[in-house]
N, C-alpha and C positions, 0 to 999 in steps of 0.2 A: 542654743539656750543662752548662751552667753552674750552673743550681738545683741538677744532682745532685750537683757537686761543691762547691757550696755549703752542701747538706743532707750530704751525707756529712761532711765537718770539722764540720758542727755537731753529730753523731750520734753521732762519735769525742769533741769535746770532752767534750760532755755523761755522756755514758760515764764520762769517767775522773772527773771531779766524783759521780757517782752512785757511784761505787765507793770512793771515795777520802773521802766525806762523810757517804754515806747519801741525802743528797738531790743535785739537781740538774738532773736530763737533763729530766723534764718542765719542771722552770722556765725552765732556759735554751732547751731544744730546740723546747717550742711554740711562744712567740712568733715564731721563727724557720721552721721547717714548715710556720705558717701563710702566710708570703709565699711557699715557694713550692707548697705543692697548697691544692688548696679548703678550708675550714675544718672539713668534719664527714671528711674523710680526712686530713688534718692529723693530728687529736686520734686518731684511732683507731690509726693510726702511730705516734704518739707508747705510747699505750698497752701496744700489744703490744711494743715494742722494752723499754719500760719491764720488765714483765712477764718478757722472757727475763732482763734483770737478774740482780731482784729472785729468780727462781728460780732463777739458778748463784748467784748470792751469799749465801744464806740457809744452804745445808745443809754451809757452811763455819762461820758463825757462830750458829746456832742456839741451842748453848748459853746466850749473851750477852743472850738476847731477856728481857725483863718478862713473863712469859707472862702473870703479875695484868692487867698495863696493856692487855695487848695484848687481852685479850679484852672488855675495857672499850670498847677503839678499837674492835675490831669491830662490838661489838651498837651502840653510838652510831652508826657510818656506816651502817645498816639505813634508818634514814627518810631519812637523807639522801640515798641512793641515785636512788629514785624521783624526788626533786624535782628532782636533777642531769639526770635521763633528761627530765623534760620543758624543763627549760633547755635542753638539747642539742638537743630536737627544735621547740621553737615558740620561744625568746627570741633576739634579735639579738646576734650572738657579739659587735661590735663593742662593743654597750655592756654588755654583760660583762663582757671584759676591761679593758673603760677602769674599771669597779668594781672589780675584782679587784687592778688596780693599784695603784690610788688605795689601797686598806685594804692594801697590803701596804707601802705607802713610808711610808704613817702606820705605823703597828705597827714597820717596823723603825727607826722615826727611836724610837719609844719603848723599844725593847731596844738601842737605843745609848745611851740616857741611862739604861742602868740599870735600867731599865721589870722589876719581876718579878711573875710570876705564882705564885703557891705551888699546889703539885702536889693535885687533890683528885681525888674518884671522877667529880664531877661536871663538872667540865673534861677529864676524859678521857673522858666522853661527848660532850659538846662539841665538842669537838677531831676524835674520829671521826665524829660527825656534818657538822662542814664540810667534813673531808677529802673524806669520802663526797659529799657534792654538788657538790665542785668534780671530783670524778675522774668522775663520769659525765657532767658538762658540759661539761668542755672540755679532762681528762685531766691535772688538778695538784692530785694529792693534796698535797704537799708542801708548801705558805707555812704554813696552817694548824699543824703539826706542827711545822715548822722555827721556826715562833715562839715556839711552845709551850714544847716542849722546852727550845727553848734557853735561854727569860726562864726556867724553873725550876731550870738551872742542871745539864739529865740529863748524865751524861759520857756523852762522846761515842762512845765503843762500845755502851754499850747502848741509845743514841738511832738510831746507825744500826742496830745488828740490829732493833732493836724494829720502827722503821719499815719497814722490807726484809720486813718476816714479815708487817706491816701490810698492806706493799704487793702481795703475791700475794697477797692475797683482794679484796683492792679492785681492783684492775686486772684479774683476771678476772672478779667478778661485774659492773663497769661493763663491758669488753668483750663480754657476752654477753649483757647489759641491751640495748645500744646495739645490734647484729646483729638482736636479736630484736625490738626497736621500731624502730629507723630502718633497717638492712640493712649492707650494705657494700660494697668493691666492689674491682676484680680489681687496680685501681692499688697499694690498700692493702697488701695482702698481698704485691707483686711486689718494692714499694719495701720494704717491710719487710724479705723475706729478703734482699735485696741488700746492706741496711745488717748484717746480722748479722756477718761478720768485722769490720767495724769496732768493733761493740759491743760483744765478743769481747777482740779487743785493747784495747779502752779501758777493761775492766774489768782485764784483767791488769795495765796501767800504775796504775790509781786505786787496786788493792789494795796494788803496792809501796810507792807515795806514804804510804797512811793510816799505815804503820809509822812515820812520819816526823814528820806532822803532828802537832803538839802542843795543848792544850787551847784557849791563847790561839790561835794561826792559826787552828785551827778556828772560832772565833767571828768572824775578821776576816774568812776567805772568805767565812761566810755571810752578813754584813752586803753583801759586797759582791754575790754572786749576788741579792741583795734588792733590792739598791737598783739594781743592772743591770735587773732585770728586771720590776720595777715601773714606772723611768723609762721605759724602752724600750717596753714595752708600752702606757704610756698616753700615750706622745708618738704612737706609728705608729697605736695606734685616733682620735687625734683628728685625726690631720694625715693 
């Protein structure tokens, strides 16, 4: 009883971050998921919640999306896909995520000092190419993107639509990768729809908030969902 109410607040937080940013709910809510179900119904949880998101939030702001960039982000997360699907099925999630960590607290210590990447076609293959392989390995398209984007400086409407439009093709093509090679299982889907009010509400609260949020906040929450979630991730894989 207590995981669930533990998973639930973290299902609700992350929602309203996801809503209210464009990113979040996979960064914050998987390292968290993973303490309490097993780690390959962890990520696929995470996935699908992800997923209902990203599809009621999209066809609000669809207009706002880069369609150029985004289709850039697509064809890039294509090879990366596949490679995420075998991380997910034969590599050691622990030391994965202790890597995963490690390059996201480097990278955001370097977009606090300023760190910029200038926007090219080829970093936006890049970019969907790592997305791609961290969503089918462990269900976080997002460090990748929220780096990205952010060291280039995208406003933040069209970073979060861009990525939200991003993220319905990547979370469903990894959800149906990962069913069709690894499987799934009755937990998955049970815990899923139980968190859906919550998701639900957390997206109504994160969409009022974004009206709010202004450019600079927006780059101080992200620094900090980064640095949360990098330390946190690589202290609990090591200890």
């Amino acid at each position: 009883m207590e995981a669930w109410i533990a998973s639930s607040i973290i299902v609700f937080l992350a929602s309203i971050l996801q809503a209210s940013t464009g990113f979040g709910f996979s960064i914050m809510a998987t390292p968290f998921l993973l303490l309490v179900y097993e780690a390959h119904d962890a990520i696929q949880i995470n996935i699908i919640l992800s997923l209902l998101i990203s599809s009621v939030m999209i066809t609000k702001i669809w207009q706002e999306v880069d369609k150029v960039r985004l289709i850039r982000l697509v064809k890039g997360s294509i090879p990366g896909i596949p490679l995420g699907i075998a991380a997910f099925m034969y590599m050691d999630v622990q030391m994965l995520k202790i890597v995963i960590s490690a390059v996201i607290l480097v990278l955001t210590i370097l977009l606090m000092l300023q760190f910029r990447l200038k926007q090219t076609k080829g970093k936006d293959f890049v970019a969907g190419g790592s997305a791609g392989m961290l969503t089918t390995s462990i269900g976080m398209p997002g460090p990748p993107l929220l780096l990205y984007f952010t060291g280039d400086g995208t406003k933040k409407a069209a970073l979060r639509s861009t990525t939200l439009a991003f993220y319905v093709f990547i979370y469903t093509a990894s959800l149906l990768m990962q069913i069709v090679s690894y499987g799934t299982s009755k937990e998955v889907w049970v815990s899923s729809m139980v968190s859906v009010p919550l998701v639900l509400a957390g997206i109504f609260l994160g969409q009022m908030a974004f009206k709010w949020i202004n450019q600079k906040l927006f780059r101080i929450i992200t620094f900090i969902i980064l640095l949360f979630t990098g330390s946190y991730g690589l202290i609990t894989s090591i200890f």
